[in-house]
DODODREN-826794 format. One record per residue (C-alpha): x, y, z; residue number from 1. Coordinates in nm, 3 decimals. Each point is the difference from the previous one (the first is absolute). Example, Ala and Ser with C-alpha at 12.3 -4.5 7.8 and 13.67 -1.06 7.14 Angstrom:
<rs>
R 1.230 -0.450 0.780 1
R 0.137 0.344 -0.066 2
</rs>
This chain:
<rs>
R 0.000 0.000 0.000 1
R 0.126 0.322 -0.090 2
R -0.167 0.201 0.300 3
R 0.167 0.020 0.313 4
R -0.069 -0.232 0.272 5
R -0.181 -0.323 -0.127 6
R -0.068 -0.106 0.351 7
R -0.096 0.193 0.320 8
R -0.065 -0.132 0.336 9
R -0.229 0.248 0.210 10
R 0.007 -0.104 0.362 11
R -0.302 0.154 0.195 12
R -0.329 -0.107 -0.141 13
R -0.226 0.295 0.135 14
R -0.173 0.248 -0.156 15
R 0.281 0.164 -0.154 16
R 0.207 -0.336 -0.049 17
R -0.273 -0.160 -0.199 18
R -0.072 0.310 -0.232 19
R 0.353 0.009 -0.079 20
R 0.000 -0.360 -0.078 21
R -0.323 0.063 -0.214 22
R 0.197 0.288 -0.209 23
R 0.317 -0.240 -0.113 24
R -0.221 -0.309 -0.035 25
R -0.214 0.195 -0.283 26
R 0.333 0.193 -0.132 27
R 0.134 -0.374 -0.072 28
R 0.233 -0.078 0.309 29
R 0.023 -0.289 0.205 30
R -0.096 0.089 0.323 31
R 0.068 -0.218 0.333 32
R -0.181 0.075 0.259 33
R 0.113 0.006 0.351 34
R -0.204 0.001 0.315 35
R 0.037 -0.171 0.347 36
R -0.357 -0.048 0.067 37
R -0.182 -0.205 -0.239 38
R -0.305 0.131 -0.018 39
R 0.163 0.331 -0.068 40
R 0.108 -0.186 -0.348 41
R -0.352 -0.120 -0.025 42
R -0.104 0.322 -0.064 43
R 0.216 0.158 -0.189 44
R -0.086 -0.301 -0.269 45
R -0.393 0.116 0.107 46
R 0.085 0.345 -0.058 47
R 0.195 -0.050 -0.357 48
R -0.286 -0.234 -0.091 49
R -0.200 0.251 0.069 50
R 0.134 0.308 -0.094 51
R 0.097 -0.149 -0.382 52
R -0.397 -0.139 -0.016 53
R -0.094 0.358 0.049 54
R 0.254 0.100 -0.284 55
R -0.157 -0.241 -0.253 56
R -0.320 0.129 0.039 57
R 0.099 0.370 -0.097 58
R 0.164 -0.151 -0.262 59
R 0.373 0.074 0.136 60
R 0.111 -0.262 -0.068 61
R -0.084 -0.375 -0.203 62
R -0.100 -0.291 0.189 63
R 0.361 -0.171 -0.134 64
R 0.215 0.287 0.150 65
R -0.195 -0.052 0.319 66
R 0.082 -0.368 0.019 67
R 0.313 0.061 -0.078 68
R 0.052 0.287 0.289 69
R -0.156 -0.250 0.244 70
R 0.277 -0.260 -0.125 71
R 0.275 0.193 0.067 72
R -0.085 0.097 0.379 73
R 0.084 -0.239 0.216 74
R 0.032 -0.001 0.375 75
R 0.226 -0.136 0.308 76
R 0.056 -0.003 0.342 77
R 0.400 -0.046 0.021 78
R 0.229 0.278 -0.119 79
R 0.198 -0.280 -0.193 80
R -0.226 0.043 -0.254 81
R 0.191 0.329 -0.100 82
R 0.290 -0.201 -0.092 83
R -0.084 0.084 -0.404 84
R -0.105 0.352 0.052 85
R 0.187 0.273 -0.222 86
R -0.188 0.247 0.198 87
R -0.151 -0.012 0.375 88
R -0.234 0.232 0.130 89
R -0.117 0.033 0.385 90
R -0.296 0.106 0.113 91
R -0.009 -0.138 0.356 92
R -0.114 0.237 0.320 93
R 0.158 0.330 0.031 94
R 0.260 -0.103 0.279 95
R 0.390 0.007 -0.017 96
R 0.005 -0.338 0.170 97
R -0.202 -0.196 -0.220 98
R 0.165 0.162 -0.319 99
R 0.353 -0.016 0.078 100
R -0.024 -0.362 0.118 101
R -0.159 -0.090 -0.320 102
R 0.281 0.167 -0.174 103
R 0.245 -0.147 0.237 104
R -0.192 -0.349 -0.135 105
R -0.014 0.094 -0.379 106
R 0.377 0.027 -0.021 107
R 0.029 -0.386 0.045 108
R -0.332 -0.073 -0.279 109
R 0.061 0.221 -0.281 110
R 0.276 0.028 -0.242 111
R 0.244 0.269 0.051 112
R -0.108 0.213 -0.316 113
R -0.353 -0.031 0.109 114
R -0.148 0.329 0.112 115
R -0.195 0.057 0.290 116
R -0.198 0.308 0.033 117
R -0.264 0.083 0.317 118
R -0.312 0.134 0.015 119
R 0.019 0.246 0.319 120
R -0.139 0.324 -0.065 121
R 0.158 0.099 0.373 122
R 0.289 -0.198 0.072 123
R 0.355 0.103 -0.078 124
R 0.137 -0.194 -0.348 125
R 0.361 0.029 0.094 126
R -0.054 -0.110 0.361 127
R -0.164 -0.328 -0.144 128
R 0.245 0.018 -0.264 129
R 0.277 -0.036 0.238 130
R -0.135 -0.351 0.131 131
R 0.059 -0.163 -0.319 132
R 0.344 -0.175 -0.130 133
R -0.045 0.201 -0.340 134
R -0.150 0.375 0.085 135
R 0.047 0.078 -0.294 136
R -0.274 -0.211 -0.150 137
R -0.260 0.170 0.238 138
R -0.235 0.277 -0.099 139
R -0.390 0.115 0.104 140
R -0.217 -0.067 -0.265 141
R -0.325 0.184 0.132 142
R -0.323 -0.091 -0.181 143
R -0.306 0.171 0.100 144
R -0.320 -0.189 0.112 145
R -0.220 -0.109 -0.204 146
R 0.307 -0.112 -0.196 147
R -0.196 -0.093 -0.306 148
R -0.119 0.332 -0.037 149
R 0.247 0.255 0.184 150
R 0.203 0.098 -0.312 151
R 0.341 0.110 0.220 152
R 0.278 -0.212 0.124 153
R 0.272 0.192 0.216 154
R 0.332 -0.153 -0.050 155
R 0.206 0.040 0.298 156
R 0.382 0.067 -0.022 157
R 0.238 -0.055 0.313 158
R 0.345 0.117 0.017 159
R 0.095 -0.343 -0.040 160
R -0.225 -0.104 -0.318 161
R 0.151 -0.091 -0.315 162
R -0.116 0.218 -0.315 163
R -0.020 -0.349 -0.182 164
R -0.266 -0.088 0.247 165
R -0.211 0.308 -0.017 166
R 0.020 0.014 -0.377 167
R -0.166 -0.345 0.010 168
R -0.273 0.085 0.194 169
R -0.092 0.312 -0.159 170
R -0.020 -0.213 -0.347 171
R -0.182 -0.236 0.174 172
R -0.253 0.243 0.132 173
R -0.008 0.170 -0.318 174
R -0.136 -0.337 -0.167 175
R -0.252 -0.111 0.225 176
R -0.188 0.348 -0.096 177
R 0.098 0.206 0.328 178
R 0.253 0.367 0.025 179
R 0.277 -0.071 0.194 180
R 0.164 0.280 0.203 181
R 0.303 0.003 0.140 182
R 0.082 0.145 0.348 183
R 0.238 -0.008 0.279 184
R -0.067 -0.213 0.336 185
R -0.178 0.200 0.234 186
R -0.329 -0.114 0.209 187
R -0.316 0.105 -0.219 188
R 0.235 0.012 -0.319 189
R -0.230 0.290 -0.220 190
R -0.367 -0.101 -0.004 191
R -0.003 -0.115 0.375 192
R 0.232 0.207 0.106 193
R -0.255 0.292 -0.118 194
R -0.304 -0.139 0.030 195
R 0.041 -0.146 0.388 196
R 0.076 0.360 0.112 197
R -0.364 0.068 -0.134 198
R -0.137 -0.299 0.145 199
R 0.134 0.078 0.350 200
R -0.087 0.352 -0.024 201
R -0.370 -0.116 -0.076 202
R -0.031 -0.216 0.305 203
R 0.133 0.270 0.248 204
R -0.283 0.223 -0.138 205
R -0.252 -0.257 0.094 206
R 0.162 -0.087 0.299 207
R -0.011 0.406 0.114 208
R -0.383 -0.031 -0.057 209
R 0.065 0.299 -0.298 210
R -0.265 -0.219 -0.280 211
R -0.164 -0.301 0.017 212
R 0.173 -0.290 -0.245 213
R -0.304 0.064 -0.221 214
R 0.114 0.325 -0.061 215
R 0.358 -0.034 -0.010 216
R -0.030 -0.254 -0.259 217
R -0.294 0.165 -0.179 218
R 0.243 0.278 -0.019 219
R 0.294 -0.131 -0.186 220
R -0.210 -0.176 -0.202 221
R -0.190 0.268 -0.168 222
R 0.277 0.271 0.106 223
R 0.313 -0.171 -0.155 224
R -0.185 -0.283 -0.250 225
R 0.188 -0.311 0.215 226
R -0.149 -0.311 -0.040 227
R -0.043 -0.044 0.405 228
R -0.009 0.187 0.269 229
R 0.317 -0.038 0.223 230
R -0.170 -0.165 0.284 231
R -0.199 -0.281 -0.221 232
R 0.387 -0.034 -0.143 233
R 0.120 -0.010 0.334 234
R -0.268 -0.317 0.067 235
R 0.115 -0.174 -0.371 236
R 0.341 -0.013 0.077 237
R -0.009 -0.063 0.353 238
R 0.085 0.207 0.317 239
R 0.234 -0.203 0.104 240
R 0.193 0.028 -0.343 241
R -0.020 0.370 -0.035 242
R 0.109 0.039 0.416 243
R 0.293 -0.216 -0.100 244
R 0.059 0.220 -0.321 245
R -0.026 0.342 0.182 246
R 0.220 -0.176 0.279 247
R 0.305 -0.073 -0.223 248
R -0.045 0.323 -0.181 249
R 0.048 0.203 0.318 250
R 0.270 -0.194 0.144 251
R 0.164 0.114 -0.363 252
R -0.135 0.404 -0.009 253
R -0.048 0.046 0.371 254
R -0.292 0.237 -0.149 255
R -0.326 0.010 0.224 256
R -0.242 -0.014 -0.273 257
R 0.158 -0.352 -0.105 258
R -0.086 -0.087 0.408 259
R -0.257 -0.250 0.005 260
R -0.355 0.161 0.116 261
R -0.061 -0.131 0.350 262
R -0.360 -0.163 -0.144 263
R 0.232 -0.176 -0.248 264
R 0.146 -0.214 0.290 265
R -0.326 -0.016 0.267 266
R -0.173 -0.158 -0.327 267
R 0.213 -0.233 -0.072 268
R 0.089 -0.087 0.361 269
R -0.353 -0.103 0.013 270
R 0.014 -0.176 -0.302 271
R -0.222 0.215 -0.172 272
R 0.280 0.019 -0.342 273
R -0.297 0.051 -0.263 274
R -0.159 -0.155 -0.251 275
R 0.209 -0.391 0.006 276
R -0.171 0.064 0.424 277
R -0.308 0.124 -0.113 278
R 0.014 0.291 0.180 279
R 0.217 0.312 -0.009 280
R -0.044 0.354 -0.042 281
R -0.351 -0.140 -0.142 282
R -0.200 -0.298 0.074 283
R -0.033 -0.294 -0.260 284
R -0.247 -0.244 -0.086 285
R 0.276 -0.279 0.088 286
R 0.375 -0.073 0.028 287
R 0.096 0.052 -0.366 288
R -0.228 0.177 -0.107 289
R -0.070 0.387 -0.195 290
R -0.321 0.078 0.083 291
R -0.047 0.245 0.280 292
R -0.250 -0.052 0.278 293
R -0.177 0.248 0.222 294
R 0.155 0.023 0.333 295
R -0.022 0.210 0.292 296
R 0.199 0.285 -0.148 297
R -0.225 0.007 -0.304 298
R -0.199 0.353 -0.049 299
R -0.317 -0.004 0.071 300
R -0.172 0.165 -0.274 301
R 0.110 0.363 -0.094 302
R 0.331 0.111 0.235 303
R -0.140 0.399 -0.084 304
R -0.405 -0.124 0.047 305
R -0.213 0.307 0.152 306
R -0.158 0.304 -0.059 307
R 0.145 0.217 -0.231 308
R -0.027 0.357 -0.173 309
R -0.204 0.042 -0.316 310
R 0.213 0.032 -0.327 311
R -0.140 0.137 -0.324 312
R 0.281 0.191 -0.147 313
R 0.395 -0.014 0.025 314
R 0.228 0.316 -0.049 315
R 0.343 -0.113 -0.136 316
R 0.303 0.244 0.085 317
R 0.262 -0.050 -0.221 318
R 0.100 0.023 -0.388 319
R 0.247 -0.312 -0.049 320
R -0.061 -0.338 -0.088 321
R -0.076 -0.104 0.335 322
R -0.313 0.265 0.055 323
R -0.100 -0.089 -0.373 324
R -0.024 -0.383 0.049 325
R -0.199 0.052 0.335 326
R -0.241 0.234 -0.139 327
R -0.070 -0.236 -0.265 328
R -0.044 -0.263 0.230 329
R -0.254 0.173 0.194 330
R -0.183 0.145 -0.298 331
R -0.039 -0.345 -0.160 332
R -0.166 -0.121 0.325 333
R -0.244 0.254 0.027 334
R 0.119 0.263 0.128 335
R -0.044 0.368 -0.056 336
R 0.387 0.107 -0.002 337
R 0.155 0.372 0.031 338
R 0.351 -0.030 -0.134 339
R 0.203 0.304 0.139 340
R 0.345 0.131 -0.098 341
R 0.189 0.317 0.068 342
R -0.130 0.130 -0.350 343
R -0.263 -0.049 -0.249 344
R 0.230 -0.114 -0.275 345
R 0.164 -0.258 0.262 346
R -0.346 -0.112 0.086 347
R -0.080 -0.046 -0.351 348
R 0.279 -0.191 -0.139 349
R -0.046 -0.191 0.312 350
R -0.397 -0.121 -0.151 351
R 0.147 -0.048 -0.332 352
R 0.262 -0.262 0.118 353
R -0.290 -0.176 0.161 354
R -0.227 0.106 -0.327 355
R 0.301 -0.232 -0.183 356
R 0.012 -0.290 0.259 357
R -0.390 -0.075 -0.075 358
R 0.029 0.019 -0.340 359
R 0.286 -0.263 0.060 360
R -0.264 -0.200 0.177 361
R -0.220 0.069 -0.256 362
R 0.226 -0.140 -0.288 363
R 0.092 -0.308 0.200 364
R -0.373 -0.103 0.046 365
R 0.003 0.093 0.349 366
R -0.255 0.277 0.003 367
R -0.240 0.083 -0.229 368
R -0.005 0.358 -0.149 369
R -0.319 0.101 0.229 370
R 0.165 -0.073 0.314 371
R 0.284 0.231 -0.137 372
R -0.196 0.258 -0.059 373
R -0.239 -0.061 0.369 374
R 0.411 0.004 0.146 375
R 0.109 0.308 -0.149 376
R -0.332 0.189 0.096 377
R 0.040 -0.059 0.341 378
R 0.327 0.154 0.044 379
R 0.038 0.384 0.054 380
R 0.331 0.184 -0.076 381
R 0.089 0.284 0.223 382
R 0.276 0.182 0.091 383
R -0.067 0.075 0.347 384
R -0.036 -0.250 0.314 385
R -0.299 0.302 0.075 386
R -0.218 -0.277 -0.251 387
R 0.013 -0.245 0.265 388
R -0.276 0.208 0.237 389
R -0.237 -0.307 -0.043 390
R 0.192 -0.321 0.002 391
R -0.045 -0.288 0.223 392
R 0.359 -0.116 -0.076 393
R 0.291 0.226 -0.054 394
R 0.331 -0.237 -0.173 395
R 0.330 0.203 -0.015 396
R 0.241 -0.159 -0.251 397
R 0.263 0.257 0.005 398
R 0.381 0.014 0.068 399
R 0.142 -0.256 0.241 400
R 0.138 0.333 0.199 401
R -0.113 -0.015 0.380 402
R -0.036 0.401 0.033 403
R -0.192 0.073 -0.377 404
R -0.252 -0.300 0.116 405
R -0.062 0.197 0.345 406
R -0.054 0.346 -0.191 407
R -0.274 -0.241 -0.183 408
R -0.134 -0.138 0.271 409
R -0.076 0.325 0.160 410
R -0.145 0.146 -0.290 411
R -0.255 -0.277 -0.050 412
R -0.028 0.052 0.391 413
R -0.159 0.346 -0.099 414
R -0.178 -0.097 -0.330 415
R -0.136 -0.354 0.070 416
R -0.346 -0.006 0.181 417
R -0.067 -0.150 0.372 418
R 0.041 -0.402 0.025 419
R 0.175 -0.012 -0.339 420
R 0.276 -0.287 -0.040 421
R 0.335 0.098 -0.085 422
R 0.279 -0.198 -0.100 423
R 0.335 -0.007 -0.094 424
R 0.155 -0.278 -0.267 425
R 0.337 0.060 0.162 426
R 0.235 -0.301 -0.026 427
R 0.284 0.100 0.257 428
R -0.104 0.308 0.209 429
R -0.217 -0.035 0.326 430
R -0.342 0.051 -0.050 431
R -0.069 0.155 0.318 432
R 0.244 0.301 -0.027 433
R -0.169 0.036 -0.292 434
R -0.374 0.050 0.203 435
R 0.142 0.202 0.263 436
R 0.025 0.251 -0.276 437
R -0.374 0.020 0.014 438
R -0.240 0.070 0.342 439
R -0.193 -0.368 -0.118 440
R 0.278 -0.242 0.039 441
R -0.240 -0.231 0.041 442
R -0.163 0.038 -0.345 443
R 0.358 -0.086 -0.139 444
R 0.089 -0.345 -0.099 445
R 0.273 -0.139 -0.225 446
R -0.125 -0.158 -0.334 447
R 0.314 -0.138 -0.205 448
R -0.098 -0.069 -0.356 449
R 0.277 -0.185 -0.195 450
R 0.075 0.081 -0.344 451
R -0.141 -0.042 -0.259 452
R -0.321 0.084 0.195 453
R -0.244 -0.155 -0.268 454
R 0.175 -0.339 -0.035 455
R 0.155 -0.041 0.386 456
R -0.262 -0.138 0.267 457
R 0.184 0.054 0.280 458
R -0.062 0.336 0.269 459
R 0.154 -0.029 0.277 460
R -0.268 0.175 0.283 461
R 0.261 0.190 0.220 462
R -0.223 0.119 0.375 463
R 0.193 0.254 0.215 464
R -0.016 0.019 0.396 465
R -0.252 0.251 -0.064 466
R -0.243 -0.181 -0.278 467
R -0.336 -0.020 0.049 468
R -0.155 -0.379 -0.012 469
R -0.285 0.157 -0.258 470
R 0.261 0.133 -0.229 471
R 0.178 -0.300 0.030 472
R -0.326 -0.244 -0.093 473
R -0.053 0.271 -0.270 474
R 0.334 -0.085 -0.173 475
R -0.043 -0.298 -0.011 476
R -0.359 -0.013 -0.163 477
R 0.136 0.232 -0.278 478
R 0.300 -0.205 -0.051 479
R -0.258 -0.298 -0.061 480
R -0.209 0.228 -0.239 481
R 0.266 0.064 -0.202 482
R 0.093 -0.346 -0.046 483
R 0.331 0.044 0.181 484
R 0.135 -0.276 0.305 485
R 0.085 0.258 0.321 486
R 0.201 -0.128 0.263 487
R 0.079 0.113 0.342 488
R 0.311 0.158 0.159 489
R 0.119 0.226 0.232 490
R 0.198 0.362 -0.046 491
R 0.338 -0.063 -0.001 492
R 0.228 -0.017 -0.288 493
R -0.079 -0.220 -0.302 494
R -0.277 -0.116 0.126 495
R -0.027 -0.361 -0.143 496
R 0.137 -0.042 -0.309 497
R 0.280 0.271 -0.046 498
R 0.134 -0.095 0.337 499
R 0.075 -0.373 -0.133 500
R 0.058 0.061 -0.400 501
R 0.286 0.313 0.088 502
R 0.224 -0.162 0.211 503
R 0.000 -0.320 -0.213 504
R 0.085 0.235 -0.294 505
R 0.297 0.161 0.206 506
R 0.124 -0.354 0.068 507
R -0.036 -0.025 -0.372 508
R 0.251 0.274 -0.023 509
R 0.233 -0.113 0.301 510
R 0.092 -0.343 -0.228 511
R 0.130 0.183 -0.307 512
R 0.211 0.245 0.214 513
R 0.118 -0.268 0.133 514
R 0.095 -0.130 -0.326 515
R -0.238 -0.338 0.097 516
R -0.184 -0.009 -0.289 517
R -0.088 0.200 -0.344 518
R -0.336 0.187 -0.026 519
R -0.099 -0.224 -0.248 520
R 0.058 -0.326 0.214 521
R -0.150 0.162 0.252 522
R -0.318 0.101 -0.238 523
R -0.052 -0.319 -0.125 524
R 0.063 -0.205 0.363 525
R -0.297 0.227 0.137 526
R -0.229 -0.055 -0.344 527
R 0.146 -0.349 0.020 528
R 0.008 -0.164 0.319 529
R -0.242 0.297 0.171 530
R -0.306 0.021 -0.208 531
R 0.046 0.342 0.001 532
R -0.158 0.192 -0.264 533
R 0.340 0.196 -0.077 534
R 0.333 0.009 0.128 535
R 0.121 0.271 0.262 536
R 0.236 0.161 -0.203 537
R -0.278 -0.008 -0.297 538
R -0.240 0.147 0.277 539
R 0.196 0.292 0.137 540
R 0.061 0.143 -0.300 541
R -0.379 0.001 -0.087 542
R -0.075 0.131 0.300 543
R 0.307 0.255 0.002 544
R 0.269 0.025 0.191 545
R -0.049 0.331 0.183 546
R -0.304 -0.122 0.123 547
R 0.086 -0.344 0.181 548
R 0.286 0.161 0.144 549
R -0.244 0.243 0.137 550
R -0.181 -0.270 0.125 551
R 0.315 -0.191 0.158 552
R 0.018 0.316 0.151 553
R -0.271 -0.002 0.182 554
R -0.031 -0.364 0.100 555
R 0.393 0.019 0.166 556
R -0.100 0.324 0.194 557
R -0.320 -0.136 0.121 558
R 0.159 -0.362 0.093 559
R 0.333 0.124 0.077 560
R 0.099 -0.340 -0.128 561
R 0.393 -0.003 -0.149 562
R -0.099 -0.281 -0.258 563
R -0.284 0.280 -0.132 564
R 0.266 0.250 -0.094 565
R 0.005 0.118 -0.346 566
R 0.249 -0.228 -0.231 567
R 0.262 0.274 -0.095 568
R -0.003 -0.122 -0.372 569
R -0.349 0.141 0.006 570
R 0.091 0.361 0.169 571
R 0.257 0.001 -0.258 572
R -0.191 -0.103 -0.320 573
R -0.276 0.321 0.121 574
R 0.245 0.269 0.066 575
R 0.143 -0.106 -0.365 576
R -0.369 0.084 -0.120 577
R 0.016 -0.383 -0.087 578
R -0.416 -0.027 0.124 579
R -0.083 -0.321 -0.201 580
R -0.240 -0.031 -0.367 581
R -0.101 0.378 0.042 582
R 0.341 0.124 -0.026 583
R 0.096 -0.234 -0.280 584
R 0.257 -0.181 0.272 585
R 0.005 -0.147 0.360 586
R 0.133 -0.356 0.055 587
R -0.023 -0.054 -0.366 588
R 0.015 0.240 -0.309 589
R -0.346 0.025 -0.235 590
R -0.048 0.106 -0.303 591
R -0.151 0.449 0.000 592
R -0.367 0.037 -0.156 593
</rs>
């Protein structure tokens, strides 16, 4: 055969041992299968048998290439059986004792040109490296889980690896469909090493009582397009795995947001690990299992059910995209809407944008031409916040600048009538120095629209010390009117989802000054191994540079946390004028309109 490694041993039949045993059995290797526990091998061959069934029927695959995958899997119970193997990879538990004695064991099975590469995403490669007779034949090969699908394989270099080795791999990963990456030996490697930060972060919100795991999870679903919330992720991969993950990774970075969230450990101390336990941040139907069960901790009902205010019109302060999107929003649910900007002309190039977003709509077959027209009519242009005597609902959308938003605030203070709602869409700043610029602080309630308004469901529902409980209920029913998913959390900075996405996009930052990893391993680790809609490095320079550093900002002098401070690549890249896609360059150059 003229692809590399003809036969592979994988020793570890779990979840992730038998998935990678399912990817080389269908890419045409001959795959031993090595398990101590019998009925661990069982079903693995259940799974396969399984799993390639499933392909045949969406027509994947023929029934011959099945038959022929299932023939080349076979399984044992002694290591001896790796004697053949060209290639052996380990996916036992996540312990430095079990792996280095099976390496310790290996050196007296294989041949001495056979490589061995393990599975840890948290263990250190060279110090299991070091236990073998040949350290240079050892190397991580990280597949992601479920390895069938997960498109990215990190290939882990020691100090000690051969390039002969490595090159191997990385052709070998290449052929069975997946993007190898290559990076250095450090716990987390790129895609944990990122994405456990975020994880951990997530569960000391929840633990502090800031959101419920509904809404945290809600909220970096909708927020940041991720495939799962970080606490359901938490439950899939175990508690136990990610405390050991976030364990090694701060023995390595000594940084506290790598320190395992207390709840991390009381969880799994009680053997409460997630979904293989049935029961973890959430509640399951059974050991095993996905589907999520009511359990004490379930809402009852709506979180923001009461009383509220009557709202029949919306006044929109702002001019920019943002005030555009959300005035279109609450025109197309209804609503009579007063869009506002500091001029006439500014308030009505501000209708036509939304004037061309419908007719967008319109051409795509999502709206017909009358309910452009019924839209449009309900929106008033003016060019003075004096227009928004009669709302119910006052909606700044203007510059993320703490002092211009309080000159706002107390003008709509003056203009707005008794028991009106106002909010601010701030991101960053705190909403309630905000309402002390007005004598109704209790009227005053944060209302963070993510952009694009039209297409994004997400609002995060920031209440204030001072909020009312009827202007909170009254949020919350509008945010359901308009067809958008609020969530709960309290005024401090970030509120949910900036205070997990920006620090995991600094960390982004930390690994290529630290000349870890390129931007476009990084990218495609995140995309890759993540789910995440786009890589960081992709995602801060859409979002611009200027204005996550403002953000970092203000989540390090809120938290007062070292590990928030602002990368200095980034400072450096903004006072170059370097702000991302708007300014033609950030972390990567683009092409000027």
């Amino acid at each position: 055969m003229d692809t590399p490694f003809s036969t592979i041993a994988v020793v570890g039949l779990g979840t992730m041992g038998t998935g990678i045993a399912e990817v080389l059995a269908c890419a045409g290797r001959e795959v031993i299968g090595i398990d101590v526990s019998e009925a661990a091998a069982r079903q693995a061959v259940a799974s396969l048998e399984a799993s390639t069934a499933r392909a045949v029927q969406r027509e994947r695959i023929t029934e011959e290439e099945r038959r022929d995958a299932l023939a080349r899997f076979r399984t044992f119970s002694d290591l001896a059986a790796a004697a053949d193997a060209e290639l052996v990879i380990e996916v036992v538990p996540e312990t430095y004792e079990i792996k280095q004695q099976l390496f310790r064991e290996l050196d007296a099975v294989v041949s001495p040109t056979a490589i061995l590469a393990t599975g840890t995403n948290a263990l250190s490669v060279t110090r299991l490296a070091a236990e073998s007779q040949h350290p240079e034949r050892v190397l991580g090969l990280h597949f992601f889980n479920p390895a069938p699908a997960m498109k990215l394989v990190e290939v882990v270099s020691s100090v000690l690896t051969a390039p002969p080795a490595v090159e191997a791999v990385t052709a070998l990963a290449r052929e069975l469909g997946k993007e190898p990456v290559a990076v250095g030996d450090r716990p987390g490697f790129v895609a944990d090493g990122l994405l456990f930060g975020y994880l951990n972060q997530a569960a000391a919100m929840y633990e502090a009582n800031y959101a419920s795991r509904e809404d945290i999870d809600a909220a970096m679903k909708l927020g940041c397009g991720l495939p799962m919330g970080p606490l359901a992720l938490l439950d899939l991969i175990g508690i136990d795995t990610a405390r050991t993950v976030l364990e090694a990774m701060y023995s390595a970075s000594h940084d506290r947001l790598h320190a395992p969230a207390p709840v991390l450990g009381q969880l799994s101390a009680a053997g409460l690990t997630g979904r293989k336990a049935g029961r973890g941040f959430y509640t399951y139907t059974e050991p095993g299992s996905q589907t999520v069960v009511p359990d004490a901790l379930t809402p009852a009902g709506d979180a923001g059910a009461g009383a509220g205010r009557t709202v029949r019109s919306v006044g929109v302060a702002g001019s920019g995209t943002m005030a555009s999107g959300i005035a279109e929003v609450f025109a197309k649910a209804g609503y009579d809407v007063v869009l506002a900007a500091r001029s006439q002309e500014k308030a009505d190039i501000a209708k036509a944008r939304i004037a061309k977003s419908l007719e967008r709509s319109v051409a795509k077959g999502r709206l017909t031409a009358g309910a452009r027209d019924e839209t449009l009519a309900r929106i008033t242009a003016a060019g003075s916040l004096d227009s928004f005597d009669r709302v119910d609902l006052a909606v700044e959308a203007v510059a993320e600048d703490l002092l211009v938003k309080q000159q706002l605030f107390a003008t709509l203070d003056k203009v707005c009538r008794p028991g009106a709602v106002l909010a601010t869409t701030t991101s960053s700043l705190p909403v309630v120095s905000i309402a002390r610029a007005t004598s109704r602080p209790e009227d005053v309630i944060g209302m963070h629209f993510f952009n694009p308004a039209p297409a994004m469901k997400l609002v995060e529902v920031v209440r204030t010390v001072l909020t009312a409980d009827d202007v909170h209920a009254t949020v919350r029913e509008v945010c359901g009117k308009v067809r958008k998913h609020p969530v709960d959390c309290g005024d401090r900075a970030g509120f949910i989802v900036n205070a997990l996405l920006f620090p995991y996009l600094n960390n982004a930052i930390k690994m290529v000054e630290e000349h870890y990893a390129s931007l476009d391993d990084i990218d495609a680790a995140m995309k890759l191994g993540g789910g995440y809609p786009m890589g960081p490095f992709e995602l801060l320079d859409v979002v611009g540079l200027d204005v996550s550093l403002a953000i970092e900002k203000v989540l390090h002098s809120e938290f007062r946390d070292p590990g928030l401070a602002p990368a200095p690549l980034l400072e450096h890249l903004v006072a170059a004028g370097c702000l991302g896609r708007k300014t033609g360059r950030g972390f990567r150059e683009y092409a000027r309109r």
